[in-house]
C-alpha positions in Angstrom: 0.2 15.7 -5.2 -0.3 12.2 -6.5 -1.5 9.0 -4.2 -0.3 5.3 -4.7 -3.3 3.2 -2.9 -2.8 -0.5 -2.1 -6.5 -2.1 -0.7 -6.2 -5.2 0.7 -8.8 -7.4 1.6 -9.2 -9.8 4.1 -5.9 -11.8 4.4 -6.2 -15.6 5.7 -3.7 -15.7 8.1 -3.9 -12.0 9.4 -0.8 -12.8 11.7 1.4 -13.6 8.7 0.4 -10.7 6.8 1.0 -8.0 9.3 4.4 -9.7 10.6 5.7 -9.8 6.6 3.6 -6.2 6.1 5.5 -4.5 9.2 9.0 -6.6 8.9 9.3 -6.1 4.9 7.0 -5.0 3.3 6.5 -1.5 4.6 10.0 -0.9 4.7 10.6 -1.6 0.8 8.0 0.9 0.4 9.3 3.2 2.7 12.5 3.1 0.8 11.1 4.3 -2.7 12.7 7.8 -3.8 10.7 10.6 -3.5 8.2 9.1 -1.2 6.7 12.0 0.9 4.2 10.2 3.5 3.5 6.4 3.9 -0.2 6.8 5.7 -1.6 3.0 6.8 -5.0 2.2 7.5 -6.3 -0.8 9.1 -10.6 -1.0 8.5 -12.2 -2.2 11.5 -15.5 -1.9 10.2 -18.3 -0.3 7.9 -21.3 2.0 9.0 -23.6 1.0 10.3 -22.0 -2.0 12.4 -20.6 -5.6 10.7 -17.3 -6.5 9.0 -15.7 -5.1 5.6 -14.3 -7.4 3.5 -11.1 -4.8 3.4 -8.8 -4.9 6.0 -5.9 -2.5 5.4 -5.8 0.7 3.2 -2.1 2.2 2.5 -1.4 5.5 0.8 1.5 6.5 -0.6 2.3 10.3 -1.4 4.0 11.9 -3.9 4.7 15.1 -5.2 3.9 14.8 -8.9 3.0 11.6 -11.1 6.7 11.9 -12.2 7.8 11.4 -8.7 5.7 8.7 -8.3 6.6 7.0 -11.8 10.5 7.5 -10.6 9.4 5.4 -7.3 8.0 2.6 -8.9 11.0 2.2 -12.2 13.5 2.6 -9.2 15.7 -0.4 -7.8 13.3 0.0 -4.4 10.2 0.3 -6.0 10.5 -3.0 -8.6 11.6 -4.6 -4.9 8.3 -3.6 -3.1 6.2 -4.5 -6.3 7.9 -8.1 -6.6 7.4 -8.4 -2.8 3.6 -7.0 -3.2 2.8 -9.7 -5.6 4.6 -12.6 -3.5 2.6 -11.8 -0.4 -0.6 -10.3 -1.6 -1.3 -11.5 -4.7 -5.2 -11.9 -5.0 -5.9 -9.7 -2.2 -4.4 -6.8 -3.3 -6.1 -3.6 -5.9 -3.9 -0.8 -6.3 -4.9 2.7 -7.7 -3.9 6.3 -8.7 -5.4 8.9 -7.4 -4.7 12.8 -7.7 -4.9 14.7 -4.2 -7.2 17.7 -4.1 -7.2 20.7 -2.0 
């Protein structure tokens, strides 16, 4: 199993980015072939007490890097990474990760 993870920091206008995040963006990505589990984390804090400079943490699971290289070459997955880059561009790190047992 294979993870696509999207941290974003600290948006400006939080209310604008989780109104476009729930009305569009998570439903492009939910879209993407093969997708087995959209899991989305909002960070409220670090240890110890204070503020993170991250705010939200999604992971996207897929069976196999193929599956997850399909996703993103598909019709819905070059529509979530355009929309990615119009609302989150500078905020946004994405990363591949393997999933261990």
């Amino acid at each position: 199993m294979v993870k696509l993870i999207a941290v974003y920091r600290r948006p400006d206008d939080i209310e604008a980015f989780e109104r476009h995040y729930r009305e569009v963006h998570a439903p492009l990505a939910r879209s993407m072939p093969g997708l087995q589990r959209l899991e989305v984390n909002r960070v409220y804090g670090i240890p110890g007490g204070g503020d993170s400079d991250v705010y939200l943490i999604a992971e996207m699971l897929f069976s196999s890097r193929e599956a997850l290289e399909a996703a993103l070459a598909s019709p819905e997955g070059r529509a979530a990474g355009k929309d990615l880059i119009s609302f989150a561009r500078g905020i946004v790190s994405l990363y591949l990760a393997e999933v261990e047992a």
